[in-house]
BAFI-3210 file (N, C-alpha, C; in Angstrom, 3 decimals, decimal comma, padded with zeros to 6 digits):
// residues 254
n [1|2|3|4|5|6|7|8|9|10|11|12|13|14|15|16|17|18|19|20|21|22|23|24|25|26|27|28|29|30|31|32|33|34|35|36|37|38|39|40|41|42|43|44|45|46|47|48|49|50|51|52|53|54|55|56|57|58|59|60|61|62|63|64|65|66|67|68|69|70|71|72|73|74|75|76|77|78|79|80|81|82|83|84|85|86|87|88|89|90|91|92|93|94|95|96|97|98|99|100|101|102|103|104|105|106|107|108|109|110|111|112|113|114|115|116|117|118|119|120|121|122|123|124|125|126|127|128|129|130|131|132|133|134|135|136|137|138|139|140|141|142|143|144|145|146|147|148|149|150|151|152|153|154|155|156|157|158|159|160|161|162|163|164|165|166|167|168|169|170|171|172|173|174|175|176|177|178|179|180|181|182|183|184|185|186|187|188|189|190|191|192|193|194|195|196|197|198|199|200|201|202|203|204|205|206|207|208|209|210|211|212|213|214|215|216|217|218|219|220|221|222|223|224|225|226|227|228|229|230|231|232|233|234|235|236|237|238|239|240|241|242|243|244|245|246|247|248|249|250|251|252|253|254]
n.u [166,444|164,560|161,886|161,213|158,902|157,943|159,614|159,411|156,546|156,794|158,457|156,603|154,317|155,545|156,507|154,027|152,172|148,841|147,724|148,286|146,520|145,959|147,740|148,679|149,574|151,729|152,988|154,745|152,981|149,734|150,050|152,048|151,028|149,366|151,242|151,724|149,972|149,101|152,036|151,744|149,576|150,654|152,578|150,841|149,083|146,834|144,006|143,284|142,993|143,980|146,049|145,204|146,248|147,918|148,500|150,838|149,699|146,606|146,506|147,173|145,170|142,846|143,988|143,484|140,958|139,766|138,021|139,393|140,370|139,632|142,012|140,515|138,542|140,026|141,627|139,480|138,849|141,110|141,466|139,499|140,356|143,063|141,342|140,671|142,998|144,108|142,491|142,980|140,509|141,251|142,299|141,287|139,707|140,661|142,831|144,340|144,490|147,197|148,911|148,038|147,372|150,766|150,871|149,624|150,670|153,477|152,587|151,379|153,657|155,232|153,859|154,029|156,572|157,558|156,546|153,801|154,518|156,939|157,055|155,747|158,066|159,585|158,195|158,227|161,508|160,876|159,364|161,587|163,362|162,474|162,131|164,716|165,847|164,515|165,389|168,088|168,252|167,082|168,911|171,601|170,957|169,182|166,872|163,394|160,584|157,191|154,284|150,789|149,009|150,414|152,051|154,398|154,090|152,272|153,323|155,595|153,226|151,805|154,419|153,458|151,366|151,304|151,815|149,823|148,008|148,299|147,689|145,242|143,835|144,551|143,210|140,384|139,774|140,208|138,241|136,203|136,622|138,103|140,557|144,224|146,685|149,095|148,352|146,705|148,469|150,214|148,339|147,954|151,058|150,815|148,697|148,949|148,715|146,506|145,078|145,858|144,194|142,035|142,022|142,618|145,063|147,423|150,225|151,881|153,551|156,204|157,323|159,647|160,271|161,566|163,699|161,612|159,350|159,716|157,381|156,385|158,576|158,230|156,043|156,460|158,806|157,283|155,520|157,400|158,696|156,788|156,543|154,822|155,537|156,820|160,367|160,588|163,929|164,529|167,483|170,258|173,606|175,884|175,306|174,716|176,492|178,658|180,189|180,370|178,420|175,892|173,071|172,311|172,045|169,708|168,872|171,136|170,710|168,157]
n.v [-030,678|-033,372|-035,184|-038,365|-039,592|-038,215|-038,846|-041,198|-041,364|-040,022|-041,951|-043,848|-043,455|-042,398|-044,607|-046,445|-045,046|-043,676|-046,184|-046,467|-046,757|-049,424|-050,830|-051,361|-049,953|-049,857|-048,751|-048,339|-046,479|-044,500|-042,551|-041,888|-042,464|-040,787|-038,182|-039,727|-039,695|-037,233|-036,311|-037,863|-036,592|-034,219|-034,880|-036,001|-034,026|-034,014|-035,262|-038,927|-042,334|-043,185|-045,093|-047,707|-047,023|-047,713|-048,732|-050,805|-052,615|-052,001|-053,580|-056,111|-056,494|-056,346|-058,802|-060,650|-061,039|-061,261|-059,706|-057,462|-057,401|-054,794|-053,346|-053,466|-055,360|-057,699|-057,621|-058,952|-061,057|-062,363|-062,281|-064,638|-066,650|-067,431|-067,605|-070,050|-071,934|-071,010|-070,825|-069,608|-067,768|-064,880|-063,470|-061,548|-059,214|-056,762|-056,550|-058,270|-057,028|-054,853|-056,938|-058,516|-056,509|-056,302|-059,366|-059,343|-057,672|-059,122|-061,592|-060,983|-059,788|-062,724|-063,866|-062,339|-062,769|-065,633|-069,024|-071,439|-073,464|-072,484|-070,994|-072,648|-074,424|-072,535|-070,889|-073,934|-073,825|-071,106|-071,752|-073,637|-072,259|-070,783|-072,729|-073,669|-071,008|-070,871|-073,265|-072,835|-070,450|-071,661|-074,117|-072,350|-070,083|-068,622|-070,939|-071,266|-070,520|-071,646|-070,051|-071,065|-069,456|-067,449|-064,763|-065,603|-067,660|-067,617|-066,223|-068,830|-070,171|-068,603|-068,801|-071,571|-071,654|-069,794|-070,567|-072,621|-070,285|-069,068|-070,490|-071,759|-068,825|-067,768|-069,745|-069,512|-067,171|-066,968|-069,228|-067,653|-066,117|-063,597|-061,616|-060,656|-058,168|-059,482|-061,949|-062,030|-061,258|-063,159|-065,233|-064,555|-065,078|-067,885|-068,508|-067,468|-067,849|-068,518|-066,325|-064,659|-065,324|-065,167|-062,162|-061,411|-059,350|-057,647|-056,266|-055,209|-051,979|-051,667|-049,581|-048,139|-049,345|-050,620|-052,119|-055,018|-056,906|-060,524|-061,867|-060,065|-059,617|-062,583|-062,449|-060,189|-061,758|-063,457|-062,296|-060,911|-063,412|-064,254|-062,405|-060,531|-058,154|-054,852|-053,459|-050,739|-048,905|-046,118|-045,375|-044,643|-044,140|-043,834|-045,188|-047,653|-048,784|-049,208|-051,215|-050,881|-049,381|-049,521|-048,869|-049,334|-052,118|-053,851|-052,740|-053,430|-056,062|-056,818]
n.w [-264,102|-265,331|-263,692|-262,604|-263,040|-265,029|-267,183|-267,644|-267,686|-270,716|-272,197|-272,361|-273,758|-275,787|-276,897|-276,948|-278,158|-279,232|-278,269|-275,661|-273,788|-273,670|-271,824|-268,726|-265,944|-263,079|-260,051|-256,903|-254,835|-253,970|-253,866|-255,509|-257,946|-258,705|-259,219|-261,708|-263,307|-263,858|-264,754|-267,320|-268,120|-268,695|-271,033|-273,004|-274,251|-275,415|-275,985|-274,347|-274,337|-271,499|-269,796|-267,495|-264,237|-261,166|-257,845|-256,334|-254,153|-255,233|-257,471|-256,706|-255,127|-257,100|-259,108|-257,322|-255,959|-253,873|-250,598|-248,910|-246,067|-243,661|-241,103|-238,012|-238,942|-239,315|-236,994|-235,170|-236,176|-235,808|-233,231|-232,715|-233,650|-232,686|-229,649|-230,234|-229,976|-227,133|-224,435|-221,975|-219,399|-218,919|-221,382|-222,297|-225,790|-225,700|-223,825|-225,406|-228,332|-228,482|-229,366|-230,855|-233,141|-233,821|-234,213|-236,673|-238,736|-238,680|-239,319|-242,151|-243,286|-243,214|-245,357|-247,624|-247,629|-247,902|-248,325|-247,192|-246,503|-246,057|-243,672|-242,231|-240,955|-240,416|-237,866|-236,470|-235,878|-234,330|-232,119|-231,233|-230,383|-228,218|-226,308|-226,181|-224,902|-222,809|-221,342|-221,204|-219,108|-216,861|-216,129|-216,762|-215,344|-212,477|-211,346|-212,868|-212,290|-213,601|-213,463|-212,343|-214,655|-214,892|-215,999|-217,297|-217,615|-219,566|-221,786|-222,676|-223,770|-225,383|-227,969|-228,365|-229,271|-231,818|-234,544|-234,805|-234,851|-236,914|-239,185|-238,602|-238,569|-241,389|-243,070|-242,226|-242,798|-245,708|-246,379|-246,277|-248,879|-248,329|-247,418|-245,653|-246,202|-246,817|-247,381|-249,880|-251,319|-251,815|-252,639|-255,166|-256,494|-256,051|-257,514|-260,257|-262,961|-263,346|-262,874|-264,416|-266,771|-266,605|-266,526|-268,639|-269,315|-270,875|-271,573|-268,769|-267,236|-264,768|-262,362|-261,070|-258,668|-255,742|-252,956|-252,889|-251,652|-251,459|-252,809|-254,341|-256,006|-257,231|-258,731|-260,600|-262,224|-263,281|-264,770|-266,528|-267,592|-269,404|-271,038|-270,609|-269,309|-267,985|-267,086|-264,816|-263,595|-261,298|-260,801|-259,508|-260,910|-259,469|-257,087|-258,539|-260,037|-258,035|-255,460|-253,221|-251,977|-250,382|-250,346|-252,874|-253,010|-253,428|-256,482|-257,477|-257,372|-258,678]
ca.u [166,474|163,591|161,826|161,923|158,089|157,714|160,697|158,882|155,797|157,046|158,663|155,157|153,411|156,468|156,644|152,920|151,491|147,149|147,870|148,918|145,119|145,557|148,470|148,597|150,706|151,937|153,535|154,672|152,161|148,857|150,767|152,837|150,196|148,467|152,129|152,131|148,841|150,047|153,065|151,550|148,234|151,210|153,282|150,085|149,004|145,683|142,659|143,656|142,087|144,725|146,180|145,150|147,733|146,990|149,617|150,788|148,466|145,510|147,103|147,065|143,176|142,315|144,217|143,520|139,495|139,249|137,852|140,732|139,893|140,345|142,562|139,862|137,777|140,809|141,867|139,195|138,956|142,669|141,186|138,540|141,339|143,567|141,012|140,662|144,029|144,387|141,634|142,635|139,604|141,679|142,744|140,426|140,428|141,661|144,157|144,992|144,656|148,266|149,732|147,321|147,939|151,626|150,685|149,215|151,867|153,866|152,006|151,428|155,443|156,041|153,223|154,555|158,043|157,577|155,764|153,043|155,595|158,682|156,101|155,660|159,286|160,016|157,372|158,922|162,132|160,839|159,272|162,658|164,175|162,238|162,708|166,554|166,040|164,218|166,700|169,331|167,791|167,306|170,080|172,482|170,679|168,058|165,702|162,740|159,381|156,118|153,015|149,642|147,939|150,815|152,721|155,614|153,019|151,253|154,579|155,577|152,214|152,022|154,975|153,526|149,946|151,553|151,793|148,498|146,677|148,439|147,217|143,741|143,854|144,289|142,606|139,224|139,229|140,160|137,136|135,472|137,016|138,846|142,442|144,877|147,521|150,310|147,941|146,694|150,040|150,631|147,219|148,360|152,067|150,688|147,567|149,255|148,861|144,656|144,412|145,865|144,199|140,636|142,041|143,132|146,245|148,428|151,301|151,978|154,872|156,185|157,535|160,113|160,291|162,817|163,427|160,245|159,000|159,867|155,977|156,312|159,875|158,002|155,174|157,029|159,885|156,466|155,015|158,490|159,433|156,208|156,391|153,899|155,728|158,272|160,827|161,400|164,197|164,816|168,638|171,531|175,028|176,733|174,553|174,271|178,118|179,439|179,753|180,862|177,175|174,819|172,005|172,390|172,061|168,628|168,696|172,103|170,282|167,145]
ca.v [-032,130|-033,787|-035,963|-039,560|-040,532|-037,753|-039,051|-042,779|-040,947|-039,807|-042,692|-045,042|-042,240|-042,341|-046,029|-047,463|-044,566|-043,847|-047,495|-047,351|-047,227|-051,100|-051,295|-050,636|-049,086|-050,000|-047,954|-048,634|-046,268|-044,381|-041,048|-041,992|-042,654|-039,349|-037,871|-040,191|-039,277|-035,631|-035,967|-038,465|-035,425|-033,100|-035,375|-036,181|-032,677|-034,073|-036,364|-040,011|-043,334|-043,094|-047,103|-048,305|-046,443|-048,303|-048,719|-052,410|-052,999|-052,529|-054,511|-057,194|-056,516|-056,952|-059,530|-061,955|-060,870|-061,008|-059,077|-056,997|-056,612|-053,678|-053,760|-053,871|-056,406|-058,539|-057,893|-059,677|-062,756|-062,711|-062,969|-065,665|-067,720|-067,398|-067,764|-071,286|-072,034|-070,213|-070,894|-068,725|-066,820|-063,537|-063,222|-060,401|-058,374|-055,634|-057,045|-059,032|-055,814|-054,493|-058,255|-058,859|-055,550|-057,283|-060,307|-058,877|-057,354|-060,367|-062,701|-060,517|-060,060|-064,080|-064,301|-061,968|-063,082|-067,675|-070,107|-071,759|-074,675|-072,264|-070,190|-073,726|-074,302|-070,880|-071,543|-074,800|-073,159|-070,787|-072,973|-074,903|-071,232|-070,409|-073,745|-073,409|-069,861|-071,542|-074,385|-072,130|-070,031|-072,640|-074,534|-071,796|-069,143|-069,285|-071,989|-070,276|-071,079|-070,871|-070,231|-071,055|-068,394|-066,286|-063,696|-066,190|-068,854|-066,816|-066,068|-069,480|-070,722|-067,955|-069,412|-072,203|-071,164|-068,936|-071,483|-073,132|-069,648|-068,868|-071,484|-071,193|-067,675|-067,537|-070,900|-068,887|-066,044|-068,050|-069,767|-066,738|-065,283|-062,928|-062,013|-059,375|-057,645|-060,650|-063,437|-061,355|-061,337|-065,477|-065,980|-064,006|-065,820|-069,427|-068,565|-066,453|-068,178|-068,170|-064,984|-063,718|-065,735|-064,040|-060,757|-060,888|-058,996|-057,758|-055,592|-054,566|-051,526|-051,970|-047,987|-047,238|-049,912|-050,976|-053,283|-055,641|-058,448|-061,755|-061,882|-059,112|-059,952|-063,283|-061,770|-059,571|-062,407|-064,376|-062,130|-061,116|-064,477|-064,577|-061,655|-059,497|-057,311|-054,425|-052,627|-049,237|-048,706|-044,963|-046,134|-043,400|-045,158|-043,703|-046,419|-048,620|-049,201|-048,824|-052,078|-050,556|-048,474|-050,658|-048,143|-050,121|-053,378|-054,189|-052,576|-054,302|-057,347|-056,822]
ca.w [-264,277|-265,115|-262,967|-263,267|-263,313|-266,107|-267,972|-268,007|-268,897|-272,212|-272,500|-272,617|-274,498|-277,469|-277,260|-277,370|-278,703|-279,143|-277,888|-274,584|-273,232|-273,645|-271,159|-267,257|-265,092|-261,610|-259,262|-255,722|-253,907|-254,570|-254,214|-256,975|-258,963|-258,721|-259,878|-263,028|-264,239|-263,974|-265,952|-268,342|-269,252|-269,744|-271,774|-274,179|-274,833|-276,237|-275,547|-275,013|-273,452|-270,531|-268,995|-265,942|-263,106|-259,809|-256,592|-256,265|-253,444|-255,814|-258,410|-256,229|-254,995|-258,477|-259,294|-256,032|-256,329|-252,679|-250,398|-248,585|-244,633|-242,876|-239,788|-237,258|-238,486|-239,045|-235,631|-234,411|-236,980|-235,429|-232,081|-232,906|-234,191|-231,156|-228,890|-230,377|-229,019|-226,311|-223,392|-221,320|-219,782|-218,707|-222,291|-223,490|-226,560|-224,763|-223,605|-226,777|-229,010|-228,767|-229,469|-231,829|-234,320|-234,464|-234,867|-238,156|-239,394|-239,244|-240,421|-243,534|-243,919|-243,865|-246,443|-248,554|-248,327|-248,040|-248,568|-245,802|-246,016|-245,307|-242,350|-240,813|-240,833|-239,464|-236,711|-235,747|-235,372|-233,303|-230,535|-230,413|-229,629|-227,421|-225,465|-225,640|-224,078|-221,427|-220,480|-220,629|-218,259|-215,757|-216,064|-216,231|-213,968|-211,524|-211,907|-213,561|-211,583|-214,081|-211,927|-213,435|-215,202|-214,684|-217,424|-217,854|-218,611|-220,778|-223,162|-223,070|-224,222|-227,022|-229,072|-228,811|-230,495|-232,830|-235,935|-235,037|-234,606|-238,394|-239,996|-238,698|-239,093|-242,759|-243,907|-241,967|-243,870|-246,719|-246,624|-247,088|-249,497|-247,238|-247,067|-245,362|-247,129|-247,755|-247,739|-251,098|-252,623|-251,785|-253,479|-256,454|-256,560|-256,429|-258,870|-261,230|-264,516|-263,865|-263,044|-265,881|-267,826|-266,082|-266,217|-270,104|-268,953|-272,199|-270,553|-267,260|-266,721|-262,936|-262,665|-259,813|-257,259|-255,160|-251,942|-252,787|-250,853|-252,226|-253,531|-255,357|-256,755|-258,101|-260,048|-261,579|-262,819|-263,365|-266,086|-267,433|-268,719|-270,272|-272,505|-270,303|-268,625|-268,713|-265,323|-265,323|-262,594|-260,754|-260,149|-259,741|-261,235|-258,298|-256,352|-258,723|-260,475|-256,987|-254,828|-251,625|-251,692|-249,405|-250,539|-254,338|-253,285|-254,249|-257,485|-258,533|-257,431|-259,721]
c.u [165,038|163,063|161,336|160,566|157,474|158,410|159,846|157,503|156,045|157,286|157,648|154,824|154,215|156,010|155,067|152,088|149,715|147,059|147,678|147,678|145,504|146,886|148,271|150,075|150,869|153,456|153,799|153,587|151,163|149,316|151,786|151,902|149,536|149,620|152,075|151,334|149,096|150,569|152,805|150,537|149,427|152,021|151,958|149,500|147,678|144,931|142,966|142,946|143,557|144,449|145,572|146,575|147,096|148,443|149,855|149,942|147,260|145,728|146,663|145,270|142,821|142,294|143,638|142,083|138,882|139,053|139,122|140,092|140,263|140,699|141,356|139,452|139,149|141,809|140,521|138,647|140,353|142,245|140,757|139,759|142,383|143,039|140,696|141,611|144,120|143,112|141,757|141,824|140,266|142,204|142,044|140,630|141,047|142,685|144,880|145,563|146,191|149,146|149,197|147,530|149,764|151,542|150,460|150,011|153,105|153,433|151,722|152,728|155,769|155,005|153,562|156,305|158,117|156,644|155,064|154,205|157,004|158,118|156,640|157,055|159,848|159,148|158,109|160,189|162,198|160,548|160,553|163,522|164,066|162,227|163,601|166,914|165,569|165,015|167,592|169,242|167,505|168,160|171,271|172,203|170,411|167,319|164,115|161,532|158,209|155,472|151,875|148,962|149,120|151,608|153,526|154,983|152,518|152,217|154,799|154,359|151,901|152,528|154,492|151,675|149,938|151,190|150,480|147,413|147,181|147,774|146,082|143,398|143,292|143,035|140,490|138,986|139,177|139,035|136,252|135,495|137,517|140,176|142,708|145,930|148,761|149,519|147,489|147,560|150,323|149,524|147,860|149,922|151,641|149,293|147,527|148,582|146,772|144,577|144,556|145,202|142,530|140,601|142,165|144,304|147,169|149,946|151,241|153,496|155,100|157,128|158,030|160,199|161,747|162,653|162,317|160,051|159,322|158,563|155,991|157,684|159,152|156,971|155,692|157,670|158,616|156,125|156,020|159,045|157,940|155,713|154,792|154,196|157,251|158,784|161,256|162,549|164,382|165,842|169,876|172,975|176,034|176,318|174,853|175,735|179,059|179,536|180,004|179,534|176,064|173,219|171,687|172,139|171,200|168,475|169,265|171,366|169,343|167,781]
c.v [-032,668|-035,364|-037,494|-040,038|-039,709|-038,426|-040,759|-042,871|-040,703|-040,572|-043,981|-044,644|-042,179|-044,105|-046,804|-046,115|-043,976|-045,489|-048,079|-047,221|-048,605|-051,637|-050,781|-050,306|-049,294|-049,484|-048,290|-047,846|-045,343|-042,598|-040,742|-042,038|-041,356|-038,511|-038,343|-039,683|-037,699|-035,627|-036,523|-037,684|-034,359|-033,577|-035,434|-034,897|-032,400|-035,267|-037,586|-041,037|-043,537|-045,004|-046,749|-047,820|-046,408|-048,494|-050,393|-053,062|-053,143|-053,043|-055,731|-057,610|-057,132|-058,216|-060,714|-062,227|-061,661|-059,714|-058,543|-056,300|-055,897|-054,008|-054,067|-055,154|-057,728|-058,657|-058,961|-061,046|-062,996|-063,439|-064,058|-066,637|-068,505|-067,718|-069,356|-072,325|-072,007|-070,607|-070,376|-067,728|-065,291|-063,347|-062,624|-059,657|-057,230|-055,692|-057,936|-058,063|-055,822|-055,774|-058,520|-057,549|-056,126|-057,908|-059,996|-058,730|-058,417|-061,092|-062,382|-060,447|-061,362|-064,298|-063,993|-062,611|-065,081|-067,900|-070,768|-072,710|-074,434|-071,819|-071,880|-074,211|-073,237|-070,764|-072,075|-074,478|-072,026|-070,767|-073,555|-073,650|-070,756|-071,171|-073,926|-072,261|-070,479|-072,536|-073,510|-071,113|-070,313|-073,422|-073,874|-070,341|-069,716|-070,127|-070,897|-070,782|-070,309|-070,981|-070,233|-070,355|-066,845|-065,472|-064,604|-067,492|-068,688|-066,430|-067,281|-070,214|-070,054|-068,293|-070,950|-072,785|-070,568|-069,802|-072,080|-072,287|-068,916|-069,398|-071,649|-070,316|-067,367|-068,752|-070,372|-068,106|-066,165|-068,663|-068,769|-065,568|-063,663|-063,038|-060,591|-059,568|-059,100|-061,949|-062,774|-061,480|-063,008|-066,146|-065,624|-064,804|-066,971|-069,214|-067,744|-066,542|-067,705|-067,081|-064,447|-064,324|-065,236|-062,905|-060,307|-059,518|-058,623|-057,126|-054,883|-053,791|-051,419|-050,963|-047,699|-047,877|-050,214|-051,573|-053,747|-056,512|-059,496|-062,010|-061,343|-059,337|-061,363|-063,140|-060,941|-060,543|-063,162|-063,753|-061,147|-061,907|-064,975|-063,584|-060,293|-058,523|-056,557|-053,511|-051,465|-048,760|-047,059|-044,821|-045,062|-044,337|-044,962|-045,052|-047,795|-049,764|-049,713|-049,889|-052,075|-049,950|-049,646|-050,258|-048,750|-051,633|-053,733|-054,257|-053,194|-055,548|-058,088|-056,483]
c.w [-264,316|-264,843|-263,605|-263,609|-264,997|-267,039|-268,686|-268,559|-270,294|-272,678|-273,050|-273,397|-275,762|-278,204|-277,721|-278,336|-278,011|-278,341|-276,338|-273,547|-272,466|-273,092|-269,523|-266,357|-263,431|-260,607|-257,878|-254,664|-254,741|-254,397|-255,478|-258,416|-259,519|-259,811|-260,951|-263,691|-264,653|-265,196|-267,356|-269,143|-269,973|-271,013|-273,201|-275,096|-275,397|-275,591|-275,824|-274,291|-272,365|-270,096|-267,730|-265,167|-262,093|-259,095|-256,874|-255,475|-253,935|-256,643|-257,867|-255,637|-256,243|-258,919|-258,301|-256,373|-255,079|-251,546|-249,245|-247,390|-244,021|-241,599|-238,576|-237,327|-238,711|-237,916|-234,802|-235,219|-236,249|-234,129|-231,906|-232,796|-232,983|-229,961|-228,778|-230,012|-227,484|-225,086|-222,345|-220,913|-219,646|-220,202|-223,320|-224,730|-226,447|-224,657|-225,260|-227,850|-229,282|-229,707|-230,779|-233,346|-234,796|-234,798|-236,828|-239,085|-239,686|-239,844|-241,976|-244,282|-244,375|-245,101|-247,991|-249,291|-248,208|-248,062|-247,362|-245,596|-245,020|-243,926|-241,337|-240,750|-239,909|-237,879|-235,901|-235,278|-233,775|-231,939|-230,448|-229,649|-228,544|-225,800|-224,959|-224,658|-222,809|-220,602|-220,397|-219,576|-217,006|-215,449|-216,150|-215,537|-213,051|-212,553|-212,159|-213,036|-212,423|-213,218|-213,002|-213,554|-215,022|-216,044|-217,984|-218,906|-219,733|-222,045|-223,448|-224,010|-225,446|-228,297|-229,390|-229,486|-230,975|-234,403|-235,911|-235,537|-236,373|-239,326|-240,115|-239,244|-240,541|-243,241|-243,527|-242,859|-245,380|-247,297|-246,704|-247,779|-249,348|-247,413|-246,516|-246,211|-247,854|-248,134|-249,344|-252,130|-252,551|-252,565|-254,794|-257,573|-256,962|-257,561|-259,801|-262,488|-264,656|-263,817|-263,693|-267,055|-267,860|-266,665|-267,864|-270,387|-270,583|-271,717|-269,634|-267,602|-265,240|-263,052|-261,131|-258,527|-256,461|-253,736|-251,872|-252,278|-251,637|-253,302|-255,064|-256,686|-258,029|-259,032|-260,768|-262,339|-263,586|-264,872|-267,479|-268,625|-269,571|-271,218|-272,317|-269,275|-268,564|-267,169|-266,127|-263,651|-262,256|-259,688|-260,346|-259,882|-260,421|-257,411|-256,884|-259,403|-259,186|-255,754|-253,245|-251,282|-251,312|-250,274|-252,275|-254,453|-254,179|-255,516|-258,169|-258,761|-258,659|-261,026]
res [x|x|x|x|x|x|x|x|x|x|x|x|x|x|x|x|x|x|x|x|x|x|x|x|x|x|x|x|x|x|x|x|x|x|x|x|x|x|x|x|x|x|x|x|x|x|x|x|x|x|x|x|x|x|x|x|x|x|x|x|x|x|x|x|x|x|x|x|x|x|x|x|x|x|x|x|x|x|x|x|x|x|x|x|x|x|x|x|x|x|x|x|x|x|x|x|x|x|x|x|x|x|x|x|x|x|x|x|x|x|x|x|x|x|x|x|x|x|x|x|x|x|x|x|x|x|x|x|x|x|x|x|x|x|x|x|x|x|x|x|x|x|x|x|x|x|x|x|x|x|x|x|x|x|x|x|x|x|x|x|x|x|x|x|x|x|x|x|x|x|x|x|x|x|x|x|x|x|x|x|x|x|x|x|x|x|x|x|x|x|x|x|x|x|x|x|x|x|x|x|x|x|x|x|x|x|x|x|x|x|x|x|x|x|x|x|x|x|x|x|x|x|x|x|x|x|x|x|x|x|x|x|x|x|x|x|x|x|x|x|x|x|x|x|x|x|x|x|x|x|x|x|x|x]
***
């Protein structure tokens, strides 16, 4: 049986031809990529100007044309940010560290998948939850005694410099042309049309994805309906015909 990124190789290589130099290629990871180039030298057989075949993550580098911080130092722009909140002096980076590598990771998920508008929505929500957990806690347990400066204090007070220390957060690094991984893809989403209009963009193939972040779902639909871009799915019809198969959703979806 042959494999599926070969199969989409031949497939580019029939279809554009000596041509397909002047198209690029995006792949979900940079191990995939290595594989395409593979199957795409054996598919050509001969000397060609090979596309652009980059992971979606550098897709999006490119495209955004910011600089893309490595976890450390955006652990401690995280801190900075937080600490602007937060005044607590026992609240070292040490201690922050563990809290702070999540933090990250969330905040890159809601970027990728809403909007700052839906984030601060989602925020506000979650201070009112965390309020309700608290009354209900005192009013139908024990009464819940904070002490000042103590652990309990220190959670309550968290949710409620989470959305502030977001908002800082990004709009810092922002300002200097700085981003982590989802704020990248939210720049790319809301400033689509310029950047392609920078990048001189002619077709993009998007080769093999599946469950994508909302981000990613809208750049793709983005340069679809404008005639610059083509899906290649890697979808088994057992999965994909089959509406009892959970493992198909996505794909039916797309």
């Amino acid at each position: 049986m042959q494999p599926f990124l070969r199969k989409i190789a031949q497939h580019l290589f029939e279809k554009h031809g000596s041509r397909i130099g002047e198209i690029e290629v995006v792949l979900p990871t940079r191990r995939a990529c290595v594989y395409f180039k593979h199957y795409l030298a054996e598919v050509a057989q001969t000397t060609i100007l090979a596309p652009d075949i980059m992971a979606m993550d550098d897709f999006i580098k490119r495209m955004a044309e910011v600089e893309w911080l490595d976890p450390v130092s955006l652990l401690f722009e995280l801190y900075k940010s937080y600490k602007h909140f937060d005044r607590n002096p026992d609240t070292d980076l040490e201690q922050f560290a563990p809290l702070g590598n999540a933090m990250l990771q969330d905040f890159s998920m809601i970027d990728k998948n809403i909007t700052p508008k839906q984030a601060s929505e989602l925020f506000e929500y979650l201070d009112e939850l965390k309020a309700i957990e608290r009354w209900a806690q005192e009013q139908l347990g024990k009464p819940i005694e904070v002490k000042e400066g103590s652990s309990l204090q220190n959670f309550f007070s968290f949710w409620r410099y989470l959305a502030a220390t977001f908002f800082h957060f990004r709009n810092q690094i922002l300002a200097e042309n700085q981003a982590y991984s989802g704020l990248a893809y939210r720049q790319v989403v809301e400033n689509l049309e310029a950047y392609l209009e920078a990048e001189e963009i002619k077709t993009v193939a998007f080769v093999g994805f599946n469950q994508m972040s909302r981000a990613e779902e809208q750049i793709m639909a983005k340069l679809i309906k404008i005639g610059k871009a083509e899906t290649y799915w890697d979808a088994d019809k057992y999965y994909l015909d089959n509406i009892q198969q959970e493992a198909g959703d996505f794909i039916r979806r797309y």
